[in-house]
C-alpha positions in Angstrom: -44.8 179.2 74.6 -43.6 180.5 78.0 -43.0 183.6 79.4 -40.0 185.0 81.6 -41.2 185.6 85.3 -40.3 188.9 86.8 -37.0 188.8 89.1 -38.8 189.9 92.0 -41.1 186.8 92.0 -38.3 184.3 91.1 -36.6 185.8 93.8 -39.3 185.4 96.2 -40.1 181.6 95.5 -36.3 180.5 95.0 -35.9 182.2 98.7 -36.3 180.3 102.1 -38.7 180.3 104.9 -36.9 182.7 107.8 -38.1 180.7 110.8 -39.9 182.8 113.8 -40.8 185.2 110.9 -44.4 185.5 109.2 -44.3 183.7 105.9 -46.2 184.1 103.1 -48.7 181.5 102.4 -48.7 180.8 98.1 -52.0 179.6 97.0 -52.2 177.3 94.1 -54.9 177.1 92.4 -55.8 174.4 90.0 -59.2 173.3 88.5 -61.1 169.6 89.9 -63.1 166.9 88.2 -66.2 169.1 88.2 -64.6 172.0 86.7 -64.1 174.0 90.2 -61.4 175.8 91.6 -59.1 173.9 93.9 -56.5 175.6 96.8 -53.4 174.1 97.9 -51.5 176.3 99.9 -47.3 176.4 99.6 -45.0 177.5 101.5 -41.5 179.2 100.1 -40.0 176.1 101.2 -42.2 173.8 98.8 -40.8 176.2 96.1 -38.2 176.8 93.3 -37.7 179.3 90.8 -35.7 180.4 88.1 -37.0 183.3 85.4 -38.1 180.4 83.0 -39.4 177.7 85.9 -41.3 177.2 88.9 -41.0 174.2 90.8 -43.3 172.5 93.4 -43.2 169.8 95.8 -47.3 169.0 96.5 -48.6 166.5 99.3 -52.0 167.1 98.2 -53.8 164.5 97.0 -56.7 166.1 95.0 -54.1 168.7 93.8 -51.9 165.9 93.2 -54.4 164.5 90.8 -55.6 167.5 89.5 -52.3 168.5 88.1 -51.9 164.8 86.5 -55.5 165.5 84.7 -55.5 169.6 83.7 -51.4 169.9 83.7 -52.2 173.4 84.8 -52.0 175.4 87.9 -52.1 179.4 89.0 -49.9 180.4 92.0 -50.4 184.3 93.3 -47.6 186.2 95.0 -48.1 189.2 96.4 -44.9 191.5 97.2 -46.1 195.0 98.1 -48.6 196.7 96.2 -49.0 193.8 93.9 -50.3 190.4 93.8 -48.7 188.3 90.9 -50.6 186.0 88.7 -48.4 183.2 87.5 -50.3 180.8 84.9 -48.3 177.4 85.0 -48.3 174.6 82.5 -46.3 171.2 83.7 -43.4 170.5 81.9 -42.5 167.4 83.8 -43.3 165.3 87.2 -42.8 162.6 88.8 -43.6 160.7 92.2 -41.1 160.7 95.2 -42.0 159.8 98.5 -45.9 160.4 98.7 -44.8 163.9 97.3 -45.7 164.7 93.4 -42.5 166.8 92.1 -43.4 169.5 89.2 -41.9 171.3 87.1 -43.9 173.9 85.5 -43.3 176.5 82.7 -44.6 180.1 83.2 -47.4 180.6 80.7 -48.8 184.0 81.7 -47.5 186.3 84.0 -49.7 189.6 85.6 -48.9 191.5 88.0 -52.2 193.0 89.2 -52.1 196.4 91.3 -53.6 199.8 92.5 -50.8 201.0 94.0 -52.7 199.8 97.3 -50.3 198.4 100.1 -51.4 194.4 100.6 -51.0 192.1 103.6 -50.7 188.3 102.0 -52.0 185.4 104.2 -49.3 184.4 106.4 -47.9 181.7 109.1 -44.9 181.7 111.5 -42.2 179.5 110.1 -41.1 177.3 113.1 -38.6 174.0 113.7 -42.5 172.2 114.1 -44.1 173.2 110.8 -40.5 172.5 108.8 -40.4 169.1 110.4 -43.8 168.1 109.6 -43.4 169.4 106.2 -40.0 167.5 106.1 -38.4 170.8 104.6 -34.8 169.8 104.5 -36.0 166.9 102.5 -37.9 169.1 100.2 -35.3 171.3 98.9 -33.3 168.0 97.9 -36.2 166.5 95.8 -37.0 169.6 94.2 -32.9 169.8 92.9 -34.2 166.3 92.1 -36.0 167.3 89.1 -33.3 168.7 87.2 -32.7 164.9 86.3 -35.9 164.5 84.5 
């Protein structure tokens, strides 16, 4: 059974990359063949969210097939004194372009602090990094999945 995710974090993931600003880098994590932790590292604008929902668009391939095997993934958010752990079962997927599409349902939310001010991993959004990653493209597939 899922659980609602804090309006702060759906805020957060549903937002867009501000380009020439530092964006925050969203690791998720998911587990491999040999029962390790993976990283594939999102940005904003290979995410979606509603209070019920996360959605991701992931070129991995390892994550790719890691999420087909475990259906299973932890992203982390941190907004201010907190990082957020968001444990994510898939609820549906499909293929589209080289890029898996995912829908996943919250299962656990935590949001983990000590009052202590955090700096999350960031990168510069730029016209390069949002063509590369085809970012226009992105946000269509992603809408894409409400069709499933």
């Amino acid at each position: 059974m899922g659980v609602i995710l804090p309006l702060e974090v759906v805020r957060f993931l549903a937002g867009e990359p501000v380009m020439g600003s530092a964006e925050q880098v969203v690791p998720l994590l998911t587990v491999d063949a040999h029962d390790l932790p993976h990283a594939c590292l999102l940005s904003r604008a290979q995410l979606d969210a509603t209070p019920a929902e996360v959605r991701a668009a992931v070129t991995s391939l390892r994550t790719r097939a890691n999420l087909r095997r475990t259906a299973g993934a932890l992203i982390l958010v941190t907004l201010g004194d907190t990082v957020h752990h968001c444990k994510l079962g898939v609820l549906r997927a499909r293929d589209s372009r080289g890029v898996l599409l995912v829908a996943f349902e919250p299962l656990e939310h935590k949001a983990d602090t000590m009052g202590i001010p955090l700096e999350p991993m960031t990168f510069v959004a730029g016209p390069w990094i949002a063509s590369l990653e085809h970012w226009d493209e992105t946000a269509v597939m992603l809408r894409s999945l409400d069709d499933l």
